[in-house]
C-alpha positions in Angstrom: 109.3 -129.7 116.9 112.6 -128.6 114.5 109.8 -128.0 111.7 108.0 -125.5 113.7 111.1 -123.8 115.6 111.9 -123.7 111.3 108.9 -122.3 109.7 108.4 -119.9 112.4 111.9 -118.5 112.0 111.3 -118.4 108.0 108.4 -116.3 109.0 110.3 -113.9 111.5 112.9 -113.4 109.0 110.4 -112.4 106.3 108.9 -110.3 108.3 111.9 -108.2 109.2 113.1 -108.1 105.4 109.8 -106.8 105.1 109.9 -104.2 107.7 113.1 -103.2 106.4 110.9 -101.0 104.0 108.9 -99.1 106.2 109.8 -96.1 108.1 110.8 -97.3 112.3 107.9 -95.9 113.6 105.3 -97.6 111.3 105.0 -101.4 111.4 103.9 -103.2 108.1 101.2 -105.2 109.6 99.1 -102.2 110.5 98.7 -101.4 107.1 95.2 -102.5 105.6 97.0 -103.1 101.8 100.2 -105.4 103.2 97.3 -107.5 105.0 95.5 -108.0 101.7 98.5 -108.6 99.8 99.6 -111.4 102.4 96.5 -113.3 102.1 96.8 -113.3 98.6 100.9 -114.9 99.0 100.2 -117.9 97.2 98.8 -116.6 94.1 101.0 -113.8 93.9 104.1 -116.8 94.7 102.5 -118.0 91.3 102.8 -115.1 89.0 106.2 -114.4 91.0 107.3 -118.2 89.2 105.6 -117.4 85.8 107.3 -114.1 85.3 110.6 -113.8 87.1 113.6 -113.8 85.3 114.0 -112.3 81.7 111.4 -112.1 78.7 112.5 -115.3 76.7 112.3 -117.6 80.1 108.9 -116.2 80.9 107.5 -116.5 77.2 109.0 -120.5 77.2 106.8 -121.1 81.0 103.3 -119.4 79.5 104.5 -121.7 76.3 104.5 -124.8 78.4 102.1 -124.1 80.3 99.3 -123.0 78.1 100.3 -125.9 75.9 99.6 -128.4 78.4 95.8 -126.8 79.3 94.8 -126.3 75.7 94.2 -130.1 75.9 90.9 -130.7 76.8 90.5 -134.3 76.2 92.8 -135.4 79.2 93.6 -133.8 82.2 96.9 -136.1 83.0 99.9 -136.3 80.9 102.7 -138.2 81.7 106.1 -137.3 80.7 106.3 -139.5 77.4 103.2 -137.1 76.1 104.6 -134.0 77.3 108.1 -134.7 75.1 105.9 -135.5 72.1 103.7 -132.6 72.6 106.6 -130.1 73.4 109.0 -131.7 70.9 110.7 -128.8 69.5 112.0 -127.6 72.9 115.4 -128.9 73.9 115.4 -131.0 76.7 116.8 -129.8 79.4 114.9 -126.5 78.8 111.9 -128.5 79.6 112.7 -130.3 82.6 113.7 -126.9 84.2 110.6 -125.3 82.9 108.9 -128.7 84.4 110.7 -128.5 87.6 109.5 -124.3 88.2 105.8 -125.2 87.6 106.2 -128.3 89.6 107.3 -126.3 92.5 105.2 -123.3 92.5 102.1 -125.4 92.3 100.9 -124.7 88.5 101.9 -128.2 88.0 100.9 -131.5 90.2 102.5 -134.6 90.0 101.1 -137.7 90.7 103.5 -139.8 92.1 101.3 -143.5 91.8 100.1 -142.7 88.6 103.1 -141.4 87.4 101.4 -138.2 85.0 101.3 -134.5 85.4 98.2 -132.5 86.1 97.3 -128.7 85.7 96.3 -127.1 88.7 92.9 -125.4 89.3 95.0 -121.9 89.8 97.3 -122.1 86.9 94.0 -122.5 84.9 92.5 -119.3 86.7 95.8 -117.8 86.1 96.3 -118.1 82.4 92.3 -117.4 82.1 93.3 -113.7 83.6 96.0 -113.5 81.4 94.3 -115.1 77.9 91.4 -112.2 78.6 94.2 -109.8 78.9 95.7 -110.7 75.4 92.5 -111.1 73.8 91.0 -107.6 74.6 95.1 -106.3 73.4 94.3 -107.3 70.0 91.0 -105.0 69.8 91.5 -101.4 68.9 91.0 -100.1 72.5 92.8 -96.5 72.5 90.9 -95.5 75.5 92.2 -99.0 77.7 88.9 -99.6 79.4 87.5 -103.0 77.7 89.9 -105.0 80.1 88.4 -103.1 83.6 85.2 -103.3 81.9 84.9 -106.4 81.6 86.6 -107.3 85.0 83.8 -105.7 86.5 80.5 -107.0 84.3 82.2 -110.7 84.9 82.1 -109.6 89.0 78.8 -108.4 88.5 77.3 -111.4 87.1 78.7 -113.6 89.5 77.7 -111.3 92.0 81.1 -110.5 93.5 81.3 -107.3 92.2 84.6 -105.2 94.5 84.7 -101.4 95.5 88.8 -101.8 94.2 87.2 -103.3 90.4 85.3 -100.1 90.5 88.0 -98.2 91.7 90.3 -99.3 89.0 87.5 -98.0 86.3 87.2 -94.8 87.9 90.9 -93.8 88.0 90.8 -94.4 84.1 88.1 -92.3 83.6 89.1 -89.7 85.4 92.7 -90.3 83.9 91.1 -89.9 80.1 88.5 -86.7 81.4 92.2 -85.0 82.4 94.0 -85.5 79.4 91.7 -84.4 76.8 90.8 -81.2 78.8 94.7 -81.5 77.9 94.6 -82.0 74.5 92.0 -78.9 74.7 94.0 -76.9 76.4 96.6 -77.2 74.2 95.2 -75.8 71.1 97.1 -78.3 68.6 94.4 -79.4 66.2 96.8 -83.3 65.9 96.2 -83.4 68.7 92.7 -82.3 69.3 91.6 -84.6 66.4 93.6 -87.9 67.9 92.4 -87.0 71.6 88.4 -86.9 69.4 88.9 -90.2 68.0 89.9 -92.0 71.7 87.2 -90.3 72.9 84.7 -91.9 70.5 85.9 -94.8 71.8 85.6 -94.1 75.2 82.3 -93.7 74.8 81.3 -96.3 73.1 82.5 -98.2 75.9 80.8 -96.1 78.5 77.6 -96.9 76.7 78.4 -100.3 77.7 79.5 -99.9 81.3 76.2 -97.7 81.8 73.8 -101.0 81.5 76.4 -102.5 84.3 76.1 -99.2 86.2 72.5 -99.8 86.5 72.3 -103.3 87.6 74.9 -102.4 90.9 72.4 -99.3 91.5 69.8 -101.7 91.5 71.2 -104.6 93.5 69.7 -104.5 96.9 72.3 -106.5 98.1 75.3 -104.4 97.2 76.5 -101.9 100.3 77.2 -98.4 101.2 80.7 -98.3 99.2 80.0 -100.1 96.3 77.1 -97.9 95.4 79.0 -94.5 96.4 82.0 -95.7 93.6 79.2 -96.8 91.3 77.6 -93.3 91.3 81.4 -91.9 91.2 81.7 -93.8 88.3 78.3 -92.6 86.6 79.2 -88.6 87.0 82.6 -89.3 85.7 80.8 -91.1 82.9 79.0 -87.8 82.7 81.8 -85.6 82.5 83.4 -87.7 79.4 80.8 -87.4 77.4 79.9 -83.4 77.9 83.4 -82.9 76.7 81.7 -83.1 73.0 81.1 -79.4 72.9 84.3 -78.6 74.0 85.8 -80.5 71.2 83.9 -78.9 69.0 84.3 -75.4 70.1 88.2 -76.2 70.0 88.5 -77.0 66.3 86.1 -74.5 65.4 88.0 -71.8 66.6 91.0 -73.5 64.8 89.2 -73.7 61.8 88.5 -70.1 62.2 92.3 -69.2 62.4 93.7 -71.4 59.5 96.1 -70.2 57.4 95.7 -70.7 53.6 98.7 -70.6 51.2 97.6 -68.0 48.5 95.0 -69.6 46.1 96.4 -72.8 45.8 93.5 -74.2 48.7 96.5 -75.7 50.7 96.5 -74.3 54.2 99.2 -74.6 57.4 97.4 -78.2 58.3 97.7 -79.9 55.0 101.5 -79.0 55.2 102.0 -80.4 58.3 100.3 -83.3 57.7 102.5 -84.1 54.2 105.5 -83.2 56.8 104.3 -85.8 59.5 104.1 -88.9 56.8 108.1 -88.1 56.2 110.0 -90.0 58.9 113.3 -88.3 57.7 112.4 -84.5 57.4 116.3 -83.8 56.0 115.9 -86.1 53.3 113.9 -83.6 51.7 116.7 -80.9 51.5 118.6 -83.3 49.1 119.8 -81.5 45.8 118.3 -78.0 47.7 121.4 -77.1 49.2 124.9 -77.5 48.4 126.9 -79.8 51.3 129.3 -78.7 51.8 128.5 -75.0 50.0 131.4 -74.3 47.3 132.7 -70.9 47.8 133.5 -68.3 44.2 137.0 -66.9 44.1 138.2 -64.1 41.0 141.6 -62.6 40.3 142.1 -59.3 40.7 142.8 -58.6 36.4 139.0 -59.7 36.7 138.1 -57.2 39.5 139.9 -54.3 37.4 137.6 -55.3 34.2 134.5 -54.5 36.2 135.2 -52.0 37.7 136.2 -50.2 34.5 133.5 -50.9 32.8 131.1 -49.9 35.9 133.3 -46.4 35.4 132.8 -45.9 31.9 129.1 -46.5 31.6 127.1 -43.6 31.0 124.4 -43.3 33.6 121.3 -41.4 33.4 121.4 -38.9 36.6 117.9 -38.9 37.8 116.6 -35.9 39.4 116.6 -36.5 43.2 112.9 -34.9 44.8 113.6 -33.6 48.3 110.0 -32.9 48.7 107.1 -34.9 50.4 104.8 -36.6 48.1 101.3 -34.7 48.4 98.7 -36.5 50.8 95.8 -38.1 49.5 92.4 -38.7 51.5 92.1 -42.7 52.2 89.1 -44.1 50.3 85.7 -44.2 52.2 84.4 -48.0 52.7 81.3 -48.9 54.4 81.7 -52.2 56.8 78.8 -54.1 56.9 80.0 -56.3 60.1 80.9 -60.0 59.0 78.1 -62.3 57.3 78.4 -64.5 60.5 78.0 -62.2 63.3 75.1 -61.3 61.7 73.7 -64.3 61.3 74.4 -65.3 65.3 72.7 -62.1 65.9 69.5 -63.2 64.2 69.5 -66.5 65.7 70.2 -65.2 69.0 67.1 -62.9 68.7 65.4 -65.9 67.8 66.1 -68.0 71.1 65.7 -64.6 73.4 62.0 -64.4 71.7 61.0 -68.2 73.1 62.9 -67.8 76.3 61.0 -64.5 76.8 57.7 -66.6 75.8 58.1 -65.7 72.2 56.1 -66.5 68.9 57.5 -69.2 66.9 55.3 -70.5 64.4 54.4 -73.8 66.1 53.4 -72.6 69.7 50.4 -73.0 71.1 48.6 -69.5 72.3 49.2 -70.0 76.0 52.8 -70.0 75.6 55.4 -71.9 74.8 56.5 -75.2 76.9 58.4 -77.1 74.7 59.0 -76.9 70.6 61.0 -79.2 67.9 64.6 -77.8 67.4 63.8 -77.8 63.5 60.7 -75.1 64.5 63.8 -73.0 65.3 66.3 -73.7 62.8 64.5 -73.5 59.7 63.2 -72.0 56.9 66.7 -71.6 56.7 69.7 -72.8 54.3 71.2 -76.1 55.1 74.6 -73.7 55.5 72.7 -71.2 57.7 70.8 -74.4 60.0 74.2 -76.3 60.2 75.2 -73.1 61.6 72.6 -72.6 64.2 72.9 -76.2 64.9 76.5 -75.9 66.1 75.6 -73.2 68.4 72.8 -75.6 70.3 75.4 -77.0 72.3 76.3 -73.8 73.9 73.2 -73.6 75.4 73.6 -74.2 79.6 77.0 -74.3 79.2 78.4 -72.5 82.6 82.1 -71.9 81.4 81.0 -70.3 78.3 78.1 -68.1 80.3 80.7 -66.8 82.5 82.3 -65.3 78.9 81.7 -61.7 77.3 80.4 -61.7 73.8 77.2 -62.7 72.0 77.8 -66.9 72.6 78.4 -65.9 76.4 74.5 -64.1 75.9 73.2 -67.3 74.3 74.7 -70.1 76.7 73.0 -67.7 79.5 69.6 -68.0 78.0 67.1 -69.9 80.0 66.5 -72.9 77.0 67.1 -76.1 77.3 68.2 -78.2 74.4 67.7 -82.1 74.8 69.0 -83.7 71.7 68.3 -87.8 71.0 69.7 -90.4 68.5 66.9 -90.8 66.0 66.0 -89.3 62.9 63.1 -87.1 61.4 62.3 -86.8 57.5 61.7 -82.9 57.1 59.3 -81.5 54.1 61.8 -78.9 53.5 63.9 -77.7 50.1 67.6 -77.7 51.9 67.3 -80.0 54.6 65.9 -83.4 54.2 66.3 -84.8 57.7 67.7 -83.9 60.8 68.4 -85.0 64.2 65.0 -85.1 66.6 65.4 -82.8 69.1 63.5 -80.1 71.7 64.1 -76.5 72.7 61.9 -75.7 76.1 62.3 -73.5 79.2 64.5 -74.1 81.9 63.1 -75.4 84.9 64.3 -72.4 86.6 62.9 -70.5 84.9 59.5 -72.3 85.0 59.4 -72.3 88.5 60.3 -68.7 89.0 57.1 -67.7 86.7 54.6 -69.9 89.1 56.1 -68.3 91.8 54.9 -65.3 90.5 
């Protein structure tokens, strides 16, 4: 009767610490999260042990600990093994170390046989944490291989939570926002870092989309789980669109580079020799005088240039009052830049198939669909390369709702659908390229049958 008048006390008085948080007019168990986290006291009572206190006591608990489960041959060790194994710790450190896992459950002692034994959860526990350090040592700039894998693991066991998927949303959605950052920001160091984590964000997307499939596709998954899944797949969707963006970005930094006279060095390359300096003001050593020496003379001095600045014979110039005579400025005939021409042409090019055009390889009853290299070549590989960078532009709303002659071409009704293979080309500047399609929009399509 005392224990229970006890334990029910111990529970009124953490509830009350815990209410102390809230505001007086909410109470902490209406809360859906607190009720979660309560259910889940024991565990958390168990990372709580393992990590409380500073950094060198938690790293000499995971030491013990993962010590003792690395041993697979046994699962019991009495305390004779555990000072041979865990020799070079001093001993009292290990009894406390002992005593804390004893208590919080990651340890059990049996008291007949006399021998320690790992619990089940301290094995679950250092399994979540042993992933965790594994996946660290990877190059992972994007941080998604950890939630990744949290959620194929649920998946395959078929326990698969709307949270897991939540988790891999926020970082998507946290990555989609700061490269249109990095975009925004027009720094080309940054623009080219922000590429690089996005190259690996997508290589793990291409992963996660196989995973997206199978929750689509599982019957037995419900309403919410399939809503984040499909949350997950149009943020997916987002990330990797951002391609053309990046590539519009450092063109028009390419277009705006500075070059340093004809020595080939432009603003970046400086920069980037400035970056691999840690100490920038190292490099004014021997430059400048510290601190600067100032240059006194004596007046005797003074008089003996002076003199001789009085004594010189000068040549008086004639001094013109007048205005020099005008000359006419030099008639030059501007032939527009080399490259607006050359988007002009192609941009004629693309209007003639959207407007059901003649390209060489279309059939008489006009055109449906046609290979992208129909389009690009005969051509030089400078002057495709060219028209192959503009193929992204195509559908792209934010650029449509532009002025200018890449506004007209992302507003034409084509559709480009790229893919990942290859085709060998019979052609004098291009030997293979990237197998691709130009067709109609299905807009477009669809307003001609109405017709």
């Amino acid at each position: 009767m005392i224990e229970t008048i006890t334990s029910e006390l111990d529970q009124q008085q953490q509830q009350d610490s815990l209410q102390a948080h809230f505001q007086p007019n909410f109470s902490a168990d209406e809360i859906e999260q607190v009720y979660h986290l309560k259910r889940a006291q024991p565990l958390l009572q168990v990372f709580t042990a393992l990590f409380h206190g500073g950094f060198d006591g938690v790293l000499v608990r995971l030491l013990v600990l993962r010590e003792l489960a690395s041993d697979a041959a046994s699962s019991t060790f009495s305390r004779a093994d555990i000072n041979t194994r865990l020799a070079y710790l001093l001993p009292e450190s290990l009894e406390t170390v002992l005593m804390r896992l004893r208590t919080n459950q990651l340890l059990a002692w049996d008291a007949q046989q006399a021998v320690y034994r790992v619990t089940p959860m301290a094995r679950n526990v250092l399994s979540a944490i042993d992933g965790l350090l594994a996946l660290g040592k990877e190059e992972d700039n994007a941080d998604m291989g950890f939630l990744l894998s949290q959620v194929a693991g649920a998946q395959v066991m078929g326990g698969v939570t709307v949270e897991q998927l939540n988790h891999l949303l926020g970082r998507l959605v946290d990555l989609t926002e700061e490269f249109s950052d990095a975009i925004a920001s027009g720094s080309e160091f940054r623009l080219r870092a922000s590429q690089a984590k996005w190259h690996t964000a997508c290589d793990w997307v291409e992963k996660g989309s196989e995973i997206l499939r199978a929750i689509l596709s599982d019957e037995n998954a419900d309403g919410a789980t399939h809503k984040a899944a499909q949350a997950i797949g149009r943020a997916q969707s987002a990330l990797l669109n951002m391609q053309g963006m990046f590539s519009r970005a450092l063109n028009q930094i390419e277009r705006q580079r500075v070059h340093l006279g004809q020595s080939g060095l432009s603003t970046t390359d400086i920069k980037r020799w400035l970056l691999l300096h840690e100490d920038l003001a190292s490099l004014a050593e021997g430059a400048i005088d510290q601190p600067v020496v100032p240059l006194f003379i004596t007046p005797a001095e003074m008089i003996d240039v002076a003199e001789t600045e009085l004594l010189q014979d000068r040549a008086v110039s004639a001094v013109s009052t007048g205005l020099p005579t005008g000359t006419d400025a030099p008639t030059t005939i501007s032939d527009g830049p080399q490259m607006q021409r050359e988007l002009d042409d192609w941009l004629a090019r693309l209007s003639d198939f959207a407007a059901l055009g003649n390209f060489p390889s279309i059939a008489a009853e006009g055109p449906k669909s046609i290979p992208v290299q129909d389009s690009l070549l005969p051509a030089s590989f400078a002057v495709a390369s060219y028209r192959a960078s503009m193929l992204p532009l195509l559908g792209d709303a934010d650029e449509a709702r532009l002025q200018g002659a890449t506004a007209e071409l992302a507003r034409l009704p084509v559709k480009f659908t790229p893919t990942d293979e290859m085709i060998q080309l019979p052609d004098l500047h291009v030997a293979a390229m990237s197998l691709a399609s130009l067709s109609l929009s299905l807009n477009t399509e669809g307003d001609k049958s109405d017709e």
